[in-house]
C-alpha positions, 0 to 999 in steps of 0.5 A, a space after each residue: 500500500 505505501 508503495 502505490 501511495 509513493 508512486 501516486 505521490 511521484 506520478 503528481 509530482 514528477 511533471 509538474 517538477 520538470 516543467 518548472 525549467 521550461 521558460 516562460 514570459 509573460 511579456 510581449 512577443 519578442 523580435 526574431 533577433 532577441 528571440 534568438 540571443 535569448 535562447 541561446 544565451 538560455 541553452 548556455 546558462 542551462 549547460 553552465 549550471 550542469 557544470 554548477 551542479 557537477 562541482 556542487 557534488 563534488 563540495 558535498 563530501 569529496 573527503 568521504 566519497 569512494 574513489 569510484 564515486 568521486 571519479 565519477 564527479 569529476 568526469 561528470 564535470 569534465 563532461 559539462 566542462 566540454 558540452 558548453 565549450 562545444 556551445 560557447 562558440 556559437 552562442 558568441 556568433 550569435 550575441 556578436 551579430 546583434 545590432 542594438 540602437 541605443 548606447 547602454 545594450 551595446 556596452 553591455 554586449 561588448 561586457 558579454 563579449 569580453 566574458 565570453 573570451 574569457 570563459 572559453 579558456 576556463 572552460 576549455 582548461 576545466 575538461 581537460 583538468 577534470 577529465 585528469 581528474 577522473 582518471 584513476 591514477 588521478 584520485 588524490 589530486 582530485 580529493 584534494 583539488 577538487 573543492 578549490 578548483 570547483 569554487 574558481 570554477 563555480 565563480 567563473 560561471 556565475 561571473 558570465 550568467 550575471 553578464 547574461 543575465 544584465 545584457 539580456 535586461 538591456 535589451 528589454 529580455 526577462 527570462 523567468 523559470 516556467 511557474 514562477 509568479 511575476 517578479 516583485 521588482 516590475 
């Protein structure tokens, strides 16, 4: 009985969970050119955040996970690592062709510019160091580096979704989670 209330419980609530990373606006429709910078800058923030979620797995208990579950950590990093890098080129492409007509969105296109530039090398360097890192001859460096380069890492993202996040706000895109009411501050 209590297997078939789990499951009737999961069954509710599973859909409703998975919906909730959809995007969803309530403003109006926008333009081809700023549909597509969003959605692409959306792809690349989701691809970010795996990397995000990798390291924060790796913070819970590197020192007293099995060397099997910390290599699998890592690899899942390094995998991440190198899926936004295969995505970061172009998603750039499409950033860089955006034409604004006002000031303050092209300054903050140029600012996401530069982050891209500076986010492909980290992310190139992350596959490499945590796909080392997973290997087994590697399992101590990564017990021991792991935390530390995780947070340089986890920075390095956040630092290039807030980029995202204010150069998308220039240019009039809110990008909200599906379900989430509307924000207090508009």
């Amino acid at each position: 009985m209590k297997s078939v209330l789990a499951v009737l419980v999961i069954s509710v609530a599973l859909p409703r969970a998975l919906t909730a990373q959809a995007v969803v606006s309530t403003q109006k429709a926008l333009d081809p050119a700023k549909a597509e910078v969003r959605d692409a800058l959306v792809q690349l923030r989701d691809s970010l955040i795996q990397i995000q979620a990798g390291v924060a797995q790796l913070d819970r208990g590197a020192d007293a996970a099995s060397d099997a579950l910390l290599r699998s950590r890592a690899r899942s990093v390094a995998v991440a690592c190198e899926h936004a890098g295969r995505v970061l080129p172009g998603v750039r492409k499409i950033v860089a062709k955006g034409e604004w007509d006002r000031e303050y969105p092209t300054r903050r296109q140029r600012e996401l510019l530069q982050h891209f530039d500076r986010l492909a090398p980290v992310l190139d360097q992350c596959g490499r160091e945590w796909r080392s890192m997973a290997e087994r001859s590697h399992v101590a460096e990564a017990r021991s580096k792991a935390v530390e380069r995780g947070a340089a890492l986890r920075k390095s993202t956040i630092n290039f979704q807030l980029a995202s996040e204010n150069f998308l706000l220039s240019i009039d895109v809110r990008v909200r989670p599906k379900g989430a009411g509307p924000s207090p501050f508009e």
